[in-house]
Backbone bond lengths (Angstrom), bond angles and torsions (degrees), N, CA, C in turn:
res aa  C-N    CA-C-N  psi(-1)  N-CA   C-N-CA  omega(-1)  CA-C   N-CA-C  phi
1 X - - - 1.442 - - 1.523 108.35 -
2 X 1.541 115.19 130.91 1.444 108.16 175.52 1.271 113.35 -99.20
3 X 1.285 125.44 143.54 1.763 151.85 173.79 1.834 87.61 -53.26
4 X 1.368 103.83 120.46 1.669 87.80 151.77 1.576 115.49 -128.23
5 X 1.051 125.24 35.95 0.867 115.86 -156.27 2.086 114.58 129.40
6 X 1.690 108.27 165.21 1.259 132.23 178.57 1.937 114.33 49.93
7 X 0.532 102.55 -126.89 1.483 113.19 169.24 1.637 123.60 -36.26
8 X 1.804 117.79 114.30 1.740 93.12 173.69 1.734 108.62 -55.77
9 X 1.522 111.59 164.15 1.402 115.59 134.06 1.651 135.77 -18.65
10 X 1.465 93.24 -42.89 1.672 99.02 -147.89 1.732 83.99 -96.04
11 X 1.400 117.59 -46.69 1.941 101.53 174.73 1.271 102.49 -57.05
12 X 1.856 150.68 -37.89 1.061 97.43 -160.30 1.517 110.69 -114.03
13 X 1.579 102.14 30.59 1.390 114.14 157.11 1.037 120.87 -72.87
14 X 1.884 127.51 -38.22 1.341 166.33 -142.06 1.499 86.84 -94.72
15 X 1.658 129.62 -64.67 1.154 128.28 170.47 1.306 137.80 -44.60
16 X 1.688 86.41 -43.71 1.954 87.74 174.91 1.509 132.02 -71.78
17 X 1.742 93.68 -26.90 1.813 88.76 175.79 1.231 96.86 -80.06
18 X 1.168 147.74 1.83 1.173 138.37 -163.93 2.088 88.48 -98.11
19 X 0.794 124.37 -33.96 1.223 132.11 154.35 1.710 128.56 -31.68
20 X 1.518 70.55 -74.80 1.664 83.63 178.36 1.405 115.24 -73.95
21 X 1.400 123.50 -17.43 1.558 127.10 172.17 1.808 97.27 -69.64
22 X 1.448 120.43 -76.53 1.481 117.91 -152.18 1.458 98.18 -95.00
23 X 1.443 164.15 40.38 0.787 154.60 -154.64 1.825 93.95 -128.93
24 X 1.728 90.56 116.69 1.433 103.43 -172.50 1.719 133.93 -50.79
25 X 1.200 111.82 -7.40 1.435 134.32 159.29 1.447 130.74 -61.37
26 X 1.447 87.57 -18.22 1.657 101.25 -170.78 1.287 122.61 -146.58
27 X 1.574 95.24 34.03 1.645 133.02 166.37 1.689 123.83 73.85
28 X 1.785 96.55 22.04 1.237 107.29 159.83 1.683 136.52 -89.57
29 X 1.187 126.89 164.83 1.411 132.27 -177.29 1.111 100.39 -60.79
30 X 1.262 105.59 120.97 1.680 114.71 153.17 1.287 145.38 -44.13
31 X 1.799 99.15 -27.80 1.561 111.01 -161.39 1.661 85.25 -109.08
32 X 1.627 121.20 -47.49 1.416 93.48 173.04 1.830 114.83 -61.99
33 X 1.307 124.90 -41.37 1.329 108.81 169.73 1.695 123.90 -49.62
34 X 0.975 138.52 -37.03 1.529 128.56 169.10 1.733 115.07 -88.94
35 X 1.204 134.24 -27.35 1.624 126.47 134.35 1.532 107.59 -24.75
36 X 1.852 126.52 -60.03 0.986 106.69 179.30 1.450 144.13 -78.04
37 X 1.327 103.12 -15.07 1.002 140.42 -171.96 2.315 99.96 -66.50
38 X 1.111 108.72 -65.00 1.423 131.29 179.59 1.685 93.79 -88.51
39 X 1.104 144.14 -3.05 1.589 122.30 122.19 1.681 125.48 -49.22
40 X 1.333 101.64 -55.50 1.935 115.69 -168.34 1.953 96.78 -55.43
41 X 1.615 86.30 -47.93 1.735 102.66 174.33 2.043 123.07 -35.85
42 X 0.960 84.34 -71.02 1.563 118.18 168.82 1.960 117.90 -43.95
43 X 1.175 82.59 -65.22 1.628 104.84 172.49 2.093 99.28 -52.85
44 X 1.052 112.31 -83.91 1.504 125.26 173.66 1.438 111.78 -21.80
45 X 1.582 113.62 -65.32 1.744 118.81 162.85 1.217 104.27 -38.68
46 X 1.174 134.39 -86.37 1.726 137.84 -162.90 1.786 104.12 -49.26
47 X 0.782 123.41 -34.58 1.740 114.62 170.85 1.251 106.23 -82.78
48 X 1.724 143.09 2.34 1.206 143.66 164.08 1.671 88.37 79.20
49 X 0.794 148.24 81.85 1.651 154.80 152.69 1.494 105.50 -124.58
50 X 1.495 125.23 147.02 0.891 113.55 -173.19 1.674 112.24 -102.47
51 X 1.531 97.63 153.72 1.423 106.02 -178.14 1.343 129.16 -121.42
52 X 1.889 109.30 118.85 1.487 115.02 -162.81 1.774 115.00 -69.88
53 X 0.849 147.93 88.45 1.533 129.57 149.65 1.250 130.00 -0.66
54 X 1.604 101.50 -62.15 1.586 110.37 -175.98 1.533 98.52 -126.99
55 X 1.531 105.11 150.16 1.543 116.82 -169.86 1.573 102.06 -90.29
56 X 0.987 115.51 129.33 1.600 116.21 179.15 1.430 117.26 -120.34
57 X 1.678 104.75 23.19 1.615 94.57 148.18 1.539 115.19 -77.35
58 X 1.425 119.01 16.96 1.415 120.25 -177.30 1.572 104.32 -129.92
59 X 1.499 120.39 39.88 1.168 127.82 173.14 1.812 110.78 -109.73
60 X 1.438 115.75 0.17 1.097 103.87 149.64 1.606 143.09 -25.92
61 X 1.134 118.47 155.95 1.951 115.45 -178.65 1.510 98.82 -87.28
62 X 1.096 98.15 155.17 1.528 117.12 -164.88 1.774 102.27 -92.70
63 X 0.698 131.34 121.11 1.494 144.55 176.28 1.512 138.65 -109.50
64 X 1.526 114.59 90.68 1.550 121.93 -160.14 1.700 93.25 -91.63
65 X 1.593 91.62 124.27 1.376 112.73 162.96 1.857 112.22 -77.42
66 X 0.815 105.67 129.87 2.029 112.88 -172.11 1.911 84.76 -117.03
67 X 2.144 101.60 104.30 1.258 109.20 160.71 1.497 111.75 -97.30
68 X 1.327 119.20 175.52 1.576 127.83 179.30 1.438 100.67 -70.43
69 X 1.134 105.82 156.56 2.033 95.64 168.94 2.141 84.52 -140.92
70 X 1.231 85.85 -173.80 1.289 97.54 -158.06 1.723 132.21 62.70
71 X 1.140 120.68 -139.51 1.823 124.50 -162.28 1.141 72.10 -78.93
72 X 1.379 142.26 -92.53 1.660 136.28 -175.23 1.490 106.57 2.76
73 X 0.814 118.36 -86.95 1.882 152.61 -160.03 1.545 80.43 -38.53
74 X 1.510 111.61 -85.35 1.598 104.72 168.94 1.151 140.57 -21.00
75 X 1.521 114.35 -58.60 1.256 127.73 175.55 1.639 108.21 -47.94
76 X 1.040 105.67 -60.62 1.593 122.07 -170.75 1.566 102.86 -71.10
77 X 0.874 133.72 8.45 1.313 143.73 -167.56 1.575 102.41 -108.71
78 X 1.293 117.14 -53.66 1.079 137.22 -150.31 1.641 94.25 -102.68
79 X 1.339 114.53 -45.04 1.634 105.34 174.17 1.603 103.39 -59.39
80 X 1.004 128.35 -65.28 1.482 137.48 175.45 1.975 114.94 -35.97
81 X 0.958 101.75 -53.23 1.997 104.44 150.20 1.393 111.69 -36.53
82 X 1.549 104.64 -65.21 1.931 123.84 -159.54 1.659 96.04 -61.78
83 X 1.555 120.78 -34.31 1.345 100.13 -173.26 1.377 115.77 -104.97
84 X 1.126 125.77 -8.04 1.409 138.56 141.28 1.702 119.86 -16.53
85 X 1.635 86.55 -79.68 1.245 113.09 163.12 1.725 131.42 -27.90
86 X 1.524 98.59 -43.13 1.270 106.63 -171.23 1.714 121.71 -94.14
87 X 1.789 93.96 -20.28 1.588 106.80 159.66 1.518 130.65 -50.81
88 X 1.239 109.35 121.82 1.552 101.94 164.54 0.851 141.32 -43.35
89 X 1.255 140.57 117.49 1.445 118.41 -175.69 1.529 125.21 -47.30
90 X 1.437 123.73 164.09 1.260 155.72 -154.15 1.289 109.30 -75.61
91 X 1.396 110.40 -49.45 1.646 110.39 -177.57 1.450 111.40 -116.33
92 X 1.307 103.56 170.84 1.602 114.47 -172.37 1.612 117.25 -104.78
């Protein structure tokens, strides 16, 4: 992968374990995780890089699946089990 620019490698390597260390999911502090969090923040502003608020790999369109409901719904429910069922398994 080539560097093109903003950020070294090594800060936002530096950032991520720092992630995976305090990140409240995985039984770290909250308040040191967002202290750190609005450090990485902070840091990024002062080198003029720009800084997102909101993540927009989750700006995708929203997409409603329309299932059968009723004896249908069942049916199709239950065929979809039956061929499941009959697949080989996945691994070798």
């Amino acid at each position: 992968m080539v560097h093109t620019g903003g950020e070294p490698p090594a800060d936002r390597a530096a950032f991520r374990e720092f992630v995976r260390r305090h990140h409240p999911d995985v039984g770290g502090d909250p308040v040191v995780f967002a202290a750190g969090v609005e450090e990485y923040r902070r840091r990024q502003r002062e080198q003029g890089e720009p800084v997102s608020e909101v993540d927009e790999r989750f700006d995708g369109p929203v997409e409603f699946v329309v299932t059968p409901r009723g004896i249908r719904g069942i049916a199709t429910r239950i065929g979809r089990w039956r061929a499941r069922r009959r697949r080989p398994p996945r691994v070798s």
